[in-house]
Structures are given as C-alpha cells and as structure tokens.
N, C-alpha and C positions, 0 to 999 in steps of 0.2 A: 504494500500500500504506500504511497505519497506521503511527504511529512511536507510540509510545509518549513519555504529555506529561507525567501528574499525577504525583506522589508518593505511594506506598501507603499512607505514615505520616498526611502531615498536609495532603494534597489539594494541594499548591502545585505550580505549575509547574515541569517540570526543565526544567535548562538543558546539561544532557549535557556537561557539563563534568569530565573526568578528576578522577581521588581523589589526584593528588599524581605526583612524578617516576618513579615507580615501574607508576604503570597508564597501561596506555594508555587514550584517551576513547573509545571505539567500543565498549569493555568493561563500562564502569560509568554509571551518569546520576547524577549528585548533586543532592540535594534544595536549592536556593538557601536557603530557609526554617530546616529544622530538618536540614542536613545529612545525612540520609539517602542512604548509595551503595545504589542498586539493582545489584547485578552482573548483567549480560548471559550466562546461561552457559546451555551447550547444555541441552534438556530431556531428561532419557534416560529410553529407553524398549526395551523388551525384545522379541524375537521367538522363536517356537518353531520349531526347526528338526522335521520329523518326519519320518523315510525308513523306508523298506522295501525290500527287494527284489521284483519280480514280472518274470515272462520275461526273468532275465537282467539285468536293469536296475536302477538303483539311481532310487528314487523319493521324490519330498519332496511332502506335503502343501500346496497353495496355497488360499486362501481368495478370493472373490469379495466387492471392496470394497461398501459397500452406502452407504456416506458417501463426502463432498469432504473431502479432494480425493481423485483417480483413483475416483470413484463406478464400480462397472462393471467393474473394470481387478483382477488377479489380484494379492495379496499374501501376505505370511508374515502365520498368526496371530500376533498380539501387540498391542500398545497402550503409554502411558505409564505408566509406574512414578507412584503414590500417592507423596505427601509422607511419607519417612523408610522407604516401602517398600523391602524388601530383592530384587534382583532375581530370584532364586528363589521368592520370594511370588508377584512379578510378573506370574515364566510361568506358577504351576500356576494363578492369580487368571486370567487371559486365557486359557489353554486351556478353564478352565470356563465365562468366559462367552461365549466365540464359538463353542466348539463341543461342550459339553457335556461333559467328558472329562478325566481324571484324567491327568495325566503324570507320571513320577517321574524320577528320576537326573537333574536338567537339568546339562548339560557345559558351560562356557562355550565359545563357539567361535571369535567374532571380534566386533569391535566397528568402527562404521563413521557418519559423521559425514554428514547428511542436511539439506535443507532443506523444511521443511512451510510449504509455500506455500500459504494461503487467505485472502484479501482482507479476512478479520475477522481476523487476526492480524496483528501489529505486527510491523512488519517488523525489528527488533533482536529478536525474540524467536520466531522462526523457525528456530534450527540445533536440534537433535533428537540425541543421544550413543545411539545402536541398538547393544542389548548382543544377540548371537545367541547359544541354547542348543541344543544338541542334548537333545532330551530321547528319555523310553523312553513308550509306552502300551501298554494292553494289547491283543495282537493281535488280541482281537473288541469291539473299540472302536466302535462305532454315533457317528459324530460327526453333529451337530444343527446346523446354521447358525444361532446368536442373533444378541443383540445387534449390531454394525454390520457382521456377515456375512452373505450370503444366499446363499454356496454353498461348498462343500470339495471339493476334486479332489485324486487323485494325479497328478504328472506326472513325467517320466522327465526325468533330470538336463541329457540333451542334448537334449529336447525341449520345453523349457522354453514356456509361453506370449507371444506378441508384445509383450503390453497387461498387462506386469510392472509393476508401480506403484513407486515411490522408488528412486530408483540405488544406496541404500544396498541394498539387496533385492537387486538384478542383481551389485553387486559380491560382498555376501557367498555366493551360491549360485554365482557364479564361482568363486571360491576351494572352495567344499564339492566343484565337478565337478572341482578338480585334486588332491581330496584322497581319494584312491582307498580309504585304509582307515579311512574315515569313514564 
C-alpha cells in the first residue's frame, strides 16, 4: 500500500515525525522543510439510511456498488462529505446523485469508523468517520441508479444481502435491526 511522502505546502519530503509531546506520530507527518503538520484524520463521509415497511417487514434501500472497492457488492447510498460541506448537504447532494431523488428530514443515527482500502490510497489516509441519516422520501419516488450506482433494491432488515460492502454498513444496519421503533 502507498504511505504518503511529499509535503502539500512546499513539495519536500516528510519525515513522519510527531508535532511535539502532546501528538502522537502515526497522527500527524511534519514537513522537515517549512514545518508543515499534515494531520492524519478520519475522512467523513455520510450514508442515507431509507426504510419502509412492505408484508410486515421493515425495509432499507441498498445500492449496487459500481466502483472499487467492493465493485458488485451491495451498499448504503452515500459518498464523502465536500471540503466544509455540512452533513445534511451531504445526504440530500448523494441521494441526488446516485439515485435521482429528493430526501428530507435527515435524522442522524449513528456514526461508525471504517477503512477504505484501494491500492491508490495511502495507507495513513485510509480511516473514513460514516455519519448514518435516517432520512424521509416521497413515497412515489422513481429512484434512477447514476453516478457510481448501477442498481437500488429494497431489502428486508433480517434478510439482508451476503456481498454487504464496508463493516461500517453491517455494523450500522445491525444496530437499525435492534432498533425496532426506527
């Protein structure tokens, strides 16, 4: 995997050396040069929780990944939160572009710490902070698989698909199936 080498600022080599007795060094890389701390800190990013009920059963919308990683493999819609984007932009910004569709009242639900693993990512910069939203759509919502979706499914709580993508995803709809008046 990739470590991360240059400096953002002024191109020199970091030497991954902690910012003083107070950080730890696996946290920050310091710029040898013109002292620049790069901080190491989780990328966060948002997912849309979306349920309904049909025969009795309580159901959450799952997307078909159509990018690496887990290309293939079932996910919650969502994506990375935009530089100073507020995470409610986030969801209703990712509901519209993966599946066409307007959400309102996002809830936050839980939040759960991941790692995005793909062979062009630097491996210090690989943990991901997944904020989950319960959100509302309107019930004759026509969803469209775009951008790096290529399909949307309902599935039922306890019959969850095999080929669920990031463990962040399995822990947080764990918790949504113990959460009966969700």
């Amino acid at each position: 995997m990739k470590k991360l080498a240059f400096c953002p600022v002024c191109g020199s080599r970091l030497n991954g050396s902690g910012a003083g007795a107070d950080a730890d060094p696996i946290d920050v890389l310091v710029c040898p040069s013109c002292n620049y701390h790069f901080w190491l800190n989780s990328k966060p990013a948002v997912a849309v929780l979306l349920m309904r009920a049909a025969g009795g059963k309580r159901q959450v919308l799952l997307t078909r990944r159509g990018i690496q990683p887990y290309e293939g493999e079932w996910d919650l819609p969502g994506g990375f939160l935009g530089n100073g984007e507020k995470p409610e932009d986030g969801i209703r910004r990712e509901a519209q572009e993966e599946l066409g569709v307007a959400v309102s009242n996002p809830r936050f639900f839980t939040a759960e710490i991941d790692q995005y693993n793909r062979d062009d990512i630097a491996e210090q910069a690989r943990f991901v902070l997944s904020l989950f939203f319960l959100c509302d759509v309107a019930p004759d919502s026509t969803f469209v698989p775009a951008d790096d979706v290529v399909e949307a499914a309902w599935f039922p709580l306890d019959m969850l698909p095999a080929d669920l993508s990031f463990d962040c995803n399995r822990k947080a709809l764990t918790r949504l199936r113990a959460s009966p008046d969700v």
